[in-house]
C-alpha positions as CSV (number, residue, x, y, z in Angstrom):
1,X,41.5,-22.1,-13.4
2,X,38.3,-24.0,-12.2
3,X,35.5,-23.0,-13.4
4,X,32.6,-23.8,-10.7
5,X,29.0,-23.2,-12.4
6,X,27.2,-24.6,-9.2
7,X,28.2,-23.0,-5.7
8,X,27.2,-26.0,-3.6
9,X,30.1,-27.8,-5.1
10,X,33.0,-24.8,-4.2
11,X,34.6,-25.8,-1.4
12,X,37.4,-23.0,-0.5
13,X,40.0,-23.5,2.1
14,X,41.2,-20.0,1.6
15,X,40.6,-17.0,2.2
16,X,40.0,-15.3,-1.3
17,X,40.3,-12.0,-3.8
18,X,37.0,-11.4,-5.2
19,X,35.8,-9.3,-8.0
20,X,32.3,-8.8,-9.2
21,X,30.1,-8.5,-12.5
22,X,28.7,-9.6,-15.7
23,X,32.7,-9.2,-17.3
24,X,30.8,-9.0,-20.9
25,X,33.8,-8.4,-23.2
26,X,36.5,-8.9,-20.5
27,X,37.7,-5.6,-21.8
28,X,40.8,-3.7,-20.4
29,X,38.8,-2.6,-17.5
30,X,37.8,-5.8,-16.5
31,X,41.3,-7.3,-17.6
32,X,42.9,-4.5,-14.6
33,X,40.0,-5.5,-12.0
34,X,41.3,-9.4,-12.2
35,X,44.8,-8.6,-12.4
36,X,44.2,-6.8,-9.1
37,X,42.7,-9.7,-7.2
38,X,45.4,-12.1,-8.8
39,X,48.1,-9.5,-7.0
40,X,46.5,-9.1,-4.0
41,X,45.9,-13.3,-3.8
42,X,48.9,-13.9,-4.4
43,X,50.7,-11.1,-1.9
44,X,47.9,-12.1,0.7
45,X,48.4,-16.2,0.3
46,X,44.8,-16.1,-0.8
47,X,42.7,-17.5,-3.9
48,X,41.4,-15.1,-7.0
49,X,38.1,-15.1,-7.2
50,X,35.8,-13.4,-10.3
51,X,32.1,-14.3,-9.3
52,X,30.0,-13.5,-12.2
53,X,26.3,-14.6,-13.5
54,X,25.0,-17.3,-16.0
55,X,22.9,-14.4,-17.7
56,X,23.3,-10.7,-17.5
57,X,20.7,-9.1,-15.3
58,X,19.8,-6.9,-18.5
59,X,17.7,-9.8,-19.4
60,X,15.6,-9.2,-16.4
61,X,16.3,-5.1,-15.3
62,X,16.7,-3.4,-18.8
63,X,15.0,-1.6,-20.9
64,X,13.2,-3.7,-24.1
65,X,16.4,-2.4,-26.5
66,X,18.7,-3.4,-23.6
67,X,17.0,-6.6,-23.1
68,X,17.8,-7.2,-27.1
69,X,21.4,-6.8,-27.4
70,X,23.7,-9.8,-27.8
71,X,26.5,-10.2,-25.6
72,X,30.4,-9.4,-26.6
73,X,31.5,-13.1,-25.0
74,X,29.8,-16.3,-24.5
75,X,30.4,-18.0,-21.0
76,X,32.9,-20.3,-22.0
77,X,35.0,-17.6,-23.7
78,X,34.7,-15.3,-21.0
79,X,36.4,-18.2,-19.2
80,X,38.8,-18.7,-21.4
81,X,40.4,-15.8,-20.8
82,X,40.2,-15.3,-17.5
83,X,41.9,-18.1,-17.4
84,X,44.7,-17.0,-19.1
85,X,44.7,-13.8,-17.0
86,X,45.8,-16.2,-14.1
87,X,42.5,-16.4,-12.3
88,X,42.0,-19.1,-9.3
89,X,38.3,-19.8,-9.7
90,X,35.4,-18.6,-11.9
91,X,32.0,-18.7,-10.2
92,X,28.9,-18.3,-12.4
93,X,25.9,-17.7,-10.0
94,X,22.4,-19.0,-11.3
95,X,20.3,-15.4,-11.6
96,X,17.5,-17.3,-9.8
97,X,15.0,-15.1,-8.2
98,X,16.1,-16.0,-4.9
99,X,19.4,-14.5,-6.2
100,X,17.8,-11.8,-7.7
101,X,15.8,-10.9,-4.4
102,X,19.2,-10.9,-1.7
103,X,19.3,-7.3,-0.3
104,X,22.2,-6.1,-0.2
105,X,23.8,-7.0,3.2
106,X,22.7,-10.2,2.3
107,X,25.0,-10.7,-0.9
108,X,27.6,-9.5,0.8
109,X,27.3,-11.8,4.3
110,X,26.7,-14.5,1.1
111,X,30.3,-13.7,-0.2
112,X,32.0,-13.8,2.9
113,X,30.1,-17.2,4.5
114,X,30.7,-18.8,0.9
115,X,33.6,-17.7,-0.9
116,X,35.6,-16.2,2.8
117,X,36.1,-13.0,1.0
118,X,38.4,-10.7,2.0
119,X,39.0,-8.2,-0.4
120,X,37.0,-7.2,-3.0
121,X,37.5,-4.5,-6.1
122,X,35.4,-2.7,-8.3
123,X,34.7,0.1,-10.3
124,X,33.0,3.2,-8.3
125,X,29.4,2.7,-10.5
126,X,29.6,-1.2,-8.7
127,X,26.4,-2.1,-7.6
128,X,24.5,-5.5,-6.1
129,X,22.1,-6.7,-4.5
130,X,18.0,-6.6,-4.8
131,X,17.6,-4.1,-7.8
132,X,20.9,-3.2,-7.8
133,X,20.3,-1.2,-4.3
134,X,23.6,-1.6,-2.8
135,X,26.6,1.1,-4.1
136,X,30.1,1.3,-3.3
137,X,29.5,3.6,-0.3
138,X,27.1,1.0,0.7
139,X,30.1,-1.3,0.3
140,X,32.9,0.5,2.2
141,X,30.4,1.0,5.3
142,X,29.4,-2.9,5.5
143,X,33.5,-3.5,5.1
144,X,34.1,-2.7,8.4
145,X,31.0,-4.8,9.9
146,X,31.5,-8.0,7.7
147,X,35.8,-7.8,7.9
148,X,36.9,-7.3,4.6
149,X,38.6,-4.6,2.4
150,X,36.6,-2.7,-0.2
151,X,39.2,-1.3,-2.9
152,X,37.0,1.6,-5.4
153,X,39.1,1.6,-8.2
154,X,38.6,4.7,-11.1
155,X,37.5,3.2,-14.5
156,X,40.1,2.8,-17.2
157,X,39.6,5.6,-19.9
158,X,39.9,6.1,-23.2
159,X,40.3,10.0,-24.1
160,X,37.3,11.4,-21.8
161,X,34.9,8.5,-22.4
162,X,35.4,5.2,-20.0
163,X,35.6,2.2,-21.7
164,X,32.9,0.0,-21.1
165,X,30.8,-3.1,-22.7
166,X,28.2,-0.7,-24.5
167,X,31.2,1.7,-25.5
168,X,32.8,-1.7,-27.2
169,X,29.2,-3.0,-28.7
170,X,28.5,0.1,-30.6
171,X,32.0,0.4,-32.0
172,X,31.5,-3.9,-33.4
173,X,27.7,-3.1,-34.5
174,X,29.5,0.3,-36.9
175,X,32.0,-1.9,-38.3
176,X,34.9,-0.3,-36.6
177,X,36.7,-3.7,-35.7
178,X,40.5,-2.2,-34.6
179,X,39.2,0.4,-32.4
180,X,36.8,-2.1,-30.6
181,X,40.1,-4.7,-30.6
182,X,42.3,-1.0,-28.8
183,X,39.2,-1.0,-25.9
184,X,39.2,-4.7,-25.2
185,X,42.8,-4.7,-25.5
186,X,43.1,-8.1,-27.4
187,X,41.6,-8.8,-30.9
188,X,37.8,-9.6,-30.8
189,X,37.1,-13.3,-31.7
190,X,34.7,-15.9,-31.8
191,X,35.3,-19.8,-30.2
192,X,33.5,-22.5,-31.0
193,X,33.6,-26.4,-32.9
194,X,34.6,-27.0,-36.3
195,X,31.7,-28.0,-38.7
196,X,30.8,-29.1,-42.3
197,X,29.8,-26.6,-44.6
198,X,28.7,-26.7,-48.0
199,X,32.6,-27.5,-49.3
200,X,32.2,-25.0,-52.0
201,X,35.1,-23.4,-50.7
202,X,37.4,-26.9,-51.4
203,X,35.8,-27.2,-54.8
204,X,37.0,-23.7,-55.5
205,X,40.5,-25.0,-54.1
206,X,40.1,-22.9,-51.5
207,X,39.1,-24.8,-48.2
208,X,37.6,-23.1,-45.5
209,X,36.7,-23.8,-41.8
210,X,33.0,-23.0,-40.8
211,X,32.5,-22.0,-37.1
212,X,28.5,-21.0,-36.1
213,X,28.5,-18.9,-32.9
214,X,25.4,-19.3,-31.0
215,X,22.9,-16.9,-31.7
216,X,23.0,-14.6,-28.3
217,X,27.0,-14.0,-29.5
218,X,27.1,-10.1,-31.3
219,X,28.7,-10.5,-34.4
220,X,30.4,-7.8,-36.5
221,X,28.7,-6.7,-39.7
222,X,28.6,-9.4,-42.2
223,X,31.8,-8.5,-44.6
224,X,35.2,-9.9,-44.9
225,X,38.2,-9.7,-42.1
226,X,41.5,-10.0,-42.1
227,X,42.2,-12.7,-39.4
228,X,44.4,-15.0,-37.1
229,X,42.7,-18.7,-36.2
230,X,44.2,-20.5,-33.2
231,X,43.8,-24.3,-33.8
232,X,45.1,-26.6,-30.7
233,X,47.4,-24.2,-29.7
234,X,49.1,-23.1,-32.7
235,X,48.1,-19.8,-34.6
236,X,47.3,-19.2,-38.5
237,X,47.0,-16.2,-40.8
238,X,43.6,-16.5,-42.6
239,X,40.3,-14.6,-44.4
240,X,37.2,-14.6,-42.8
241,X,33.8,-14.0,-44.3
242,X,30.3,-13.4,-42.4
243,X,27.6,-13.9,-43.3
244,X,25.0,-16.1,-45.1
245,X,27.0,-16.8,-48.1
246,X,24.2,-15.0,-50.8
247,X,26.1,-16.2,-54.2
248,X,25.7,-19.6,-52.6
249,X,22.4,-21.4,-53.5
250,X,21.3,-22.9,-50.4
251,X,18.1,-24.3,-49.5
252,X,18.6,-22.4,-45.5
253,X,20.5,-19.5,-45.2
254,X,22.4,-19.5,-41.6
255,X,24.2,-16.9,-40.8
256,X,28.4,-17.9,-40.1
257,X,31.9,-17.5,-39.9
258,X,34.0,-18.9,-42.3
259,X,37.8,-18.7,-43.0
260,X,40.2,-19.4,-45.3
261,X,43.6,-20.4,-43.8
262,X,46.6,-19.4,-45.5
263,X,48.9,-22.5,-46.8
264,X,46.5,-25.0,-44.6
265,X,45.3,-28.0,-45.5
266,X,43.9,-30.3,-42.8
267,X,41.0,-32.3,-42.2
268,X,40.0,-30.6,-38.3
269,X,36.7,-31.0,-38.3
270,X,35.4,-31.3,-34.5
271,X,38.7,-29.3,-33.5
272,X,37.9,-26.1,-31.5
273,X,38.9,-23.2,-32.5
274,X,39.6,-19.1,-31.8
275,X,39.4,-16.9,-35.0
276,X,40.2,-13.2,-34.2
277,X,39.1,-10.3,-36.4
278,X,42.2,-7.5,-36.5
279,X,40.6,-5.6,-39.7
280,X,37.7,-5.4,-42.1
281,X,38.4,-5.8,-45.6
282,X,35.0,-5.0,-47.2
283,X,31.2,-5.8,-46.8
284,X,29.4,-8.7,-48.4
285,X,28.0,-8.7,-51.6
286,X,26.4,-10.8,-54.1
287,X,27.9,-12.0,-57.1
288,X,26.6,-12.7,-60.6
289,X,29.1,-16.1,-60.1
290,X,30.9,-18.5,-58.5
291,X,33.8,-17.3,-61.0
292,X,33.5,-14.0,-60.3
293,X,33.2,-14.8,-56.6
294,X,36.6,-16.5,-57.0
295,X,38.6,-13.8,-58.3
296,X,37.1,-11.6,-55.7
297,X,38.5,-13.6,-52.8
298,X,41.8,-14.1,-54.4
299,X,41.9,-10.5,-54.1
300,X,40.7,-11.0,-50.5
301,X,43.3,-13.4,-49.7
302,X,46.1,-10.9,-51.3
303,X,45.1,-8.2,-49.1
304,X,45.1,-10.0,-46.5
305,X,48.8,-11.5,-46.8
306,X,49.8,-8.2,-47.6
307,X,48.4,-6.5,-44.1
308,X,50.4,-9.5,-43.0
């Protein structure tokens, strides 16, 4: 997949497949809206397009509390999976005001004279455009006009309640991990660089990797989670704390994810890797020691195997 952050440098031949959004989560909603462009590209003889934003118009349209959530996925891990999904081309529009001004018609005439779309899919609450004016009926009539197909698809549900990005943030804020990992339909995970901790972990003979997300990334409560760590493409059973570490003495407490990987011993600092959280284990707590700490995560690390 190429991943084009500036427009001015997408140079299509094709004709493409286009879906549009924010994809925060890439949950199984989104997942079904790619997969339908990648189908339709490929029976068409056309390139898969998801056009999506560097920032979520929240930041600019919400409400104040909307305006202060943290986002499910970080750009470069919405791409990563994408990617795997078999998309063509990822294109991250700058919300610049001229972007966020484009009536309607305009966005459209933009995707067509830009990307050549000719088919595009969406949910039936899609909207675009200049304060999210334009709808899907807005969208089928201007088909016709601007030649391309306009395919409304109904949301994926679970039970009564469509899954959706605020339906998977308030299942991660309460804790409840697996049913969050059922609506996104892969396990929930964070993706970034390798770095030095405090090595208490080694002195305790039990080394850890230490991963800080950036801070707009929504973390799950700070506890311990049973966990899988993909390091240069090969996959290891681990324990993963978050938190700030409070039995630790530290000068600055920053908040992180650290994991113990079973039966792994290997310097891989600067490596980049994907730890996925399948189930909590329990919150964090303070202990009265490091020795008491110890014994606790052994029983961590048991658990663990044993969910294995």
């Amino acid at each position: 997949m190429e991943y084009i952050k500036d427009i001015e440098q997408l140079h299509l031949e094709k004709d493409t497949s286009i879906t549009v959004g924010k994809f925060d989560g890439i949950h199984r909603g989104h997942e079904y809206l790619a997969n339908r462009i990648v189908a339709n590209a490929k029976e068409k003889d056309r390139a898969s397009v998801v056009v999506t934003f560097d920032k979520s118009p929240r930041y600019t349209f919400g409400t104040s509390e909307e305006k202060k959530q943290k986002s499910l996925i970080t750009n470069d891990e919405r791409a990563m999976i994408l990617s795997a999904v078999g998309v063509d081309y990822l294109v991250e529009l700058s919300f610049t005001k001229e972007m966020m001004n484009m009536e309607p018609k305009a966005f459209l005439e933009f995707l067509c004279d830009k990307l050549h779309m000719k088919y595009i899919t969406c949910g039936p609450d899609f909207t675009f455009g200049r304060k999210g004016l334009g709808n899907v009926s807005l969208l089928e009539e201007l088909s016709k006009e601007l030649s391309f197909e306009a395919d409304v698809v109904e949301k994926i549900k679970d039970v009564s309640r469509d899954i959706s990005s605020t339906y998977i943030r308030e299942e991660i804020i309460s804790g409840n991990i697996k049913k969050a990992n059922e609506l996104l339909g892969y396990d929930y995970f964070v993706y970034g660089e390798i770095v030095h901790g405090n090595h208490i972990g080694t002195k305790m003979k039990m080394p850890t990797i230490n991963i800080h997300p950036t801070s707009d990334k929504l973390l799950p409560p700070n506890g311990v989670y049973v966990s899988k760590v993909l390091i240069d493409g090969v996959t290891y059973n681990g324990i993963t704390n978050i938190g700030i570490k409070p039995t630790i003495k530290e000068s600055k407490k920053r908040l992180g994810v650290e994991t113990h990987i079973f039966d792994f011993d290997e310097d891989v600092y600067g490596e980049i890797a994907r730890v996925d959280f399948l189930d909590f284990v329990r919150p964090e707590k303070k202990f009265s020691s490091l020795d008491e700490l110890t014994t606790q995560i052994s029983e961590d690390i048991q658990n663990a195997k044993a969910y294995f």
